[in-house]
Phi, psi and omega in degrees: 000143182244149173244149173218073188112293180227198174267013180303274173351108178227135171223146205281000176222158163267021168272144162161145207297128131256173157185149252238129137316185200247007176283310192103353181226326154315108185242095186277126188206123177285135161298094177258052209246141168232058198228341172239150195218062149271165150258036180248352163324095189072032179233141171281182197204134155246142170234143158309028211331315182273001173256308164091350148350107155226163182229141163293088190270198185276185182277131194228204195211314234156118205240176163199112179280143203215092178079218188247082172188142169253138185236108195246162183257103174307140176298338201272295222204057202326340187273003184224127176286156163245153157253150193206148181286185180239344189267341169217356162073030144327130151292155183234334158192171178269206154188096158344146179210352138101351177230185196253115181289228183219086199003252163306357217261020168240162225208147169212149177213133188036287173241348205252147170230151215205136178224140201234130167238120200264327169313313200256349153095031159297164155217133174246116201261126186255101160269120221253021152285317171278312215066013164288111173250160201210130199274133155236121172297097185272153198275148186092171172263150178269172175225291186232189171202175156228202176200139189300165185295323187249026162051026172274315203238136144267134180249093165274093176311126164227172184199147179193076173101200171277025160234146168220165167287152139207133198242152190245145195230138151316122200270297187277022147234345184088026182259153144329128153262321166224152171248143133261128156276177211140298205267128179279309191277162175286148150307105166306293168201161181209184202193167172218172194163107171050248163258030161279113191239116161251154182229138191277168188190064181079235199267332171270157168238118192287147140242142168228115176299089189303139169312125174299353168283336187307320222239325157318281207298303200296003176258349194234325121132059187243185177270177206212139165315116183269353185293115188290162172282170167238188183292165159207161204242119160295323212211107189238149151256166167305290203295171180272056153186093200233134219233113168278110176288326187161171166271154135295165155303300163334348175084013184279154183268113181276175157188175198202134189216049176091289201239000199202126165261125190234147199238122173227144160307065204323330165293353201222329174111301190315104196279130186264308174218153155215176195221159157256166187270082214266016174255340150062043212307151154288322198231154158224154184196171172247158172197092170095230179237011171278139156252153192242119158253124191258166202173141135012107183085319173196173270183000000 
């Protein structure tokens, strides 16, 4: 059982998604243990952190908060996003998406939502101003993906065999711009902050300097270089498996590798601070400049 603030909060396993709403106070959150059939087991959750207050929403595979809406992958029907308030988990509409996503696999950066379908080798990009989604076809397999703050780029990590990829997509056309190389191994997690594109990759961490025209072009609707960057390593860890948690607003890169949380200056190189993880967390994720560790025992 999880407490999360008070004794309002329960969770029928100790697995499970949180993520931090765009109030700062809202903590939206899933079960992920599929070893139990309760019923709260893959049901979403808002909770009150300051209050402790929560209400009980439908069953889902995966979430993202986007503004004051939450947007989810149904249990029921992997091929249809639900849309949900954030403040009572009402529903507000579904949206089709033509393809079955990938349970947690879903990632938002400004208006934009990005759903990874590893079956159909897909990414389904959500403009959740329109509600229009629009299927992109990735070279690779995708694995994981993000989305820039202002929701012009999706960025998609693949692996396949000993290669792997990350490819940056126009959000508002669907086209590809870049493959970036580099990564020997299949792509872990990968993360964007303004033209940074980072990647997690066995113990290292890759970076690429998107061209400053890339972010410019996508605004003015002009052309844009397509010759891709190349890598440079931010980062290395001991063990062989390293996880990008996020940017700060400050630009620092987290990242986690299992035994050590490390905050490094993608400008510098300079690993600033790190900890080790004596929490020995399932999940870590941001909000802001909190980090959320989630782990066995506590919340």
């Amino acid at each position: 059982m999880q407490i999360y603030g008070s004794n309002a909060y329960r969770s029928p396993s100790r697995m499970f998604l949180s993520m931090f709403a765009a109030d700062g106070r809202t903590l939206l959150l899933r079960d992920r243990s599929r070893r139990s059939e309760t019923d709260m087991v893959r049901t979403l959750q808002a909770m009150d952190v300051d209050t402790g207050q929560f209400v009980i929403g439908d069953r889902v595979e995966g979430f993202v908060p986007v503004g004051d809406v939450v947007v989810a992958t149904l249990a029921a029907d992997p091929s249809t996003l639900g849309v949900y308030r954030v403040r009572d988990l009402a529903p507000v509409r579904t949206v089709p998406i033509g393809v079955p996503a990938d349970g947690e696999r879903l990632y938002a950066g400004g208006g934009t939502v990005a759903a990874v379908s590893h079956e159909a080798g897909r990414v389904v990009v959500l403009d959740t101003r329109s509600w229009q989604a629009r299927q992109v076809d990735i070279p690779g397999k995708p694995a994981c993906a993000a989305v820039s703050d202002d929701g012009a780029h999706v960025v998609v990590g693949t692996g396949q065999g000993r290669t792997g990829r990350v490819v940056v997509v126009d959000a508002a056309t669907g086209s590809v711009r870049y493959v970036l190389t580099g990564p020997h191994k299949a792509v872990r997690s990968v993360a964007v902050h303004g033209d940074l594109v980072i990647a997690g990759v066995e113990n290292l961490i890759l970076t690429w300097t998107l061209p400053t025209a890339t972010a410019t072009a996508a605004a003015t609707g002009t052309r844009r270089s397509t010759a891709a960057p190349k890598a440079r390593t931010l980062h290395t860890f001991d063990d062989d498996w390293a996880k990008i948690v996020g940017v700060t607003p400050g630009g620092l890169v987290i990242a986690f590798d299992r035994h050590v949380i490390a905050a490094v200056d993608p400008a510098t190189g300079q690993l600033v601070w790190s900890s080790p993880d004596l929490l020995r967390s399932s999940y870590l994720s941001l909000a802001g400049d909190r980090l959320i560790c989630t782990s066995p025992g506590t919340g």
